[in-house]
C-alpha positions in Angstrom: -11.7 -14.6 17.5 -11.2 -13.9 13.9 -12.1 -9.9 14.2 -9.1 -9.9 17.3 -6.6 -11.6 14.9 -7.9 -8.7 11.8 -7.4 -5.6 13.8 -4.2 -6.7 15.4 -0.1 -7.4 14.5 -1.5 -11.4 14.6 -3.3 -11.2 10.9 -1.3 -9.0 8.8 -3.2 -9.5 5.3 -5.8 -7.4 4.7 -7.4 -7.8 1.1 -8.3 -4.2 -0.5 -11.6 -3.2 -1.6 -12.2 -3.3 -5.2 -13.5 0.2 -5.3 -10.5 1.9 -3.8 -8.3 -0.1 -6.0 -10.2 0.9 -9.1 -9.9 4.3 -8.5 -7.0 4.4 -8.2 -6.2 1.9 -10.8 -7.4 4.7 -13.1 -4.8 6.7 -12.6 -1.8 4.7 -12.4 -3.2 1.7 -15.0 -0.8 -1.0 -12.5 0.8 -4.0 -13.6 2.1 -5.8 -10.9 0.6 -6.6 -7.1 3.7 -7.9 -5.3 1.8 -9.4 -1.9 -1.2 -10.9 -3.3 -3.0 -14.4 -3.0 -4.2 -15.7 -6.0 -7.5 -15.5 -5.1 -7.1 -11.6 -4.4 -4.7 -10.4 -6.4 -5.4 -7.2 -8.4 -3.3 -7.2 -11.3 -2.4 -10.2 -14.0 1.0 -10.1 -12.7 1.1 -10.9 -8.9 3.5 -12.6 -6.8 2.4 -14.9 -3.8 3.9 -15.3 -0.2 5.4 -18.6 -1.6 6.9 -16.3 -4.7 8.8 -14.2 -2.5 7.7 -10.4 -3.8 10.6 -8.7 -1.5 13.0 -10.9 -3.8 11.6 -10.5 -7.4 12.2 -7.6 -9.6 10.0 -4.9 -9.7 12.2 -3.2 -12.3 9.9 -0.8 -15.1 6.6 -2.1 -13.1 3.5 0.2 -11.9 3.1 -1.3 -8.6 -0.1 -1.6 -6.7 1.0 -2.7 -2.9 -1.3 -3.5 0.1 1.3 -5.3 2.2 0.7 -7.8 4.9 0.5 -5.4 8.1 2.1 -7.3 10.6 4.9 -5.9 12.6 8.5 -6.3 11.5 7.6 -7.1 8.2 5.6 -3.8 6.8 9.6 -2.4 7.1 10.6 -4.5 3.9 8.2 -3.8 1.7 7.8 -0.3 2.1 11.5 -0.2 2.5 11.9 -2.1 -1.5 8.9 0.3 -3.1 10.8 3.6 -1.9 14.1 2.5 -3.5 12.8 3.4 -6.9 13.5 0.5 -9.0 9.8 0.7 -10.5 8.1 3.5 -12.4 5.0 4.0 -10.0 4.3 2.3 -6.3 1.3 2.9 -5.0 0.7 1.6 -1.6 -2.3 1.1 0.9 -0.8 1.2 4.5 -1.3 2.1 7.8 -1.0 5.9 9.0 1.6 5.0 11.4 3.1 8.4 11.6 5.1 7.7 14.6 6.9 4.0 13.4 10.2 3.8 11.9 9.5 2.5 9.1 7.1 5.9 8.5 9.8 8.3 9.5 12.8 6.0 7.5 11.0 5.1 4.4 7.9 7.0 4.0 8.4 10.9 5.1 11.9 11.5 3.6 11.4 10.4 -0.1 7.5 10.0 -1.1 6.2 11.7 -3.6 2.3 12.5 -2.6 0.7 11.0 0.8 -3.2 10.9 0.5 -4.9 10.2 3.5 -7.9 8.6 3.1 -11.2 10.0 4.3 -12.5 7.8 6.4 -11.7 4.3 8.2 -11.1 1.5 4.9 -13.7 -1.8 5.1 -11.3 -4.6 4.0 -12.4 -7.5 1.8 -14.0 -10.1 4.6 -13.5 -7.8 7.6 -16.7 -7.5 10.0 -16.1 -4.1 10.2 -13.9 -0.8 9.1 -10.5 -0.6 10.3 -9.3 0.4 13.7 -6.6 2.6 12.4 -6.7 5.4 9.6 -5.0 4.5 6.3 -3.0 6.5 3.7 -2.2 6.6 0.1 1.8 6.7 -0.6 3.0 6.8 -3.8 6.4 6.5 -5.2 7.5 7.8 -7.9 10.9 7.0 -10.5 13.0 10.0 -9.8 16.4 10.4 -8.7 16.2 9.9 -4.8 18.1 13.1 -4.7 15.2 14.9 -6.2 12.6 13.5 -4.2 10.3 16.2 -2.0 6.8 15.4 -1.2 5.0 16.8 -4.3 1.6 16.7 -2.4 -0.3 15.5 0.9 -4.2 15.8 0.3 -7.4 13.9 1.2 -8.0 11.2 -0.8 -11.8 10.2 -1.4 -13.0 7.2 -2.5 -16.2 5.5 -2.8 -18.6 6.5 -0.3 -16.4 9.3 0.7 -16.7 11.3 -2.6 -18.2 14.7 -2.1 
């Protein structure tokens, strides 16, 4: 029962695997995971569900984000990293290509998309995802000047060439 509740709207946390957050902690050196658990989160600065991450300040912060998945409230979190108040967001989220909150918040003012190569293994999950992933990242510029800067493959463990 637990593998129905991972791969569906029912169980929308989904703890990232080390190796894809390292490598891409490399690059963006993050200070704060907004939707983490304590026993997950990736940074030394994390906020909790009880903490409220949507409702804290992200202001100056290089964000790493894996948000809970679960429908009707993916919106808000992607919605809060693409306003810009932080230096860097980098989320891990579903390739819903097709949802509003993809067409609202994610086409129209992301920086570089990275679709990952291949299916992601989360933390604890009996198996790779049912859905691909992608990489968004957010960067502080004016919204105004905002185009997508780049949309590439992004390889990661296993997956490097």
């Amino acid at each position: 029962m637990i593998g129905k509740a991972l791969y569906s709207s029912e169980s929308g946390e989904w703890e990232t695997p080390p190796r894809l957050y390292e490598a891409l902690h490399e690059e963006f050196k993050f200070t704060l995971d907004p939707a983490a658990t304590a026993e997950n989160a990736k940074c030394s600065r994390f906020y909790t569900k009880q903490d409220n991450g949507l409702s804290k300040s992200w202001k100056g912060e290089r964000v790493w984000l894996n948000p809970p998945y679960g429908r009707g409230v993916i919106d808000a979190w992607v919605e809060k990293a693409a306003i810009g108040e932080c230096e860097v967001a980098v989320l891990l989220l579903p390739a819903r290509t097709d949802t509003k909150w993809f067409q609202t918040w994610v086409l129209p003012v992301v920086h570089d998309l990275r679709f990952v190569c291949g299916r992601v293994r989360f933390v604890g999950a009996p198996s790779s995802s049912p859905f691909p992933s992608v990489i968004v990242v957010y960067r502080a510029l004016p919204r105004k000047a905002r185009t997508l800067l780049r949309c590439r493959a992004f390889k990661w463990g296993s997956h490097r060439g």
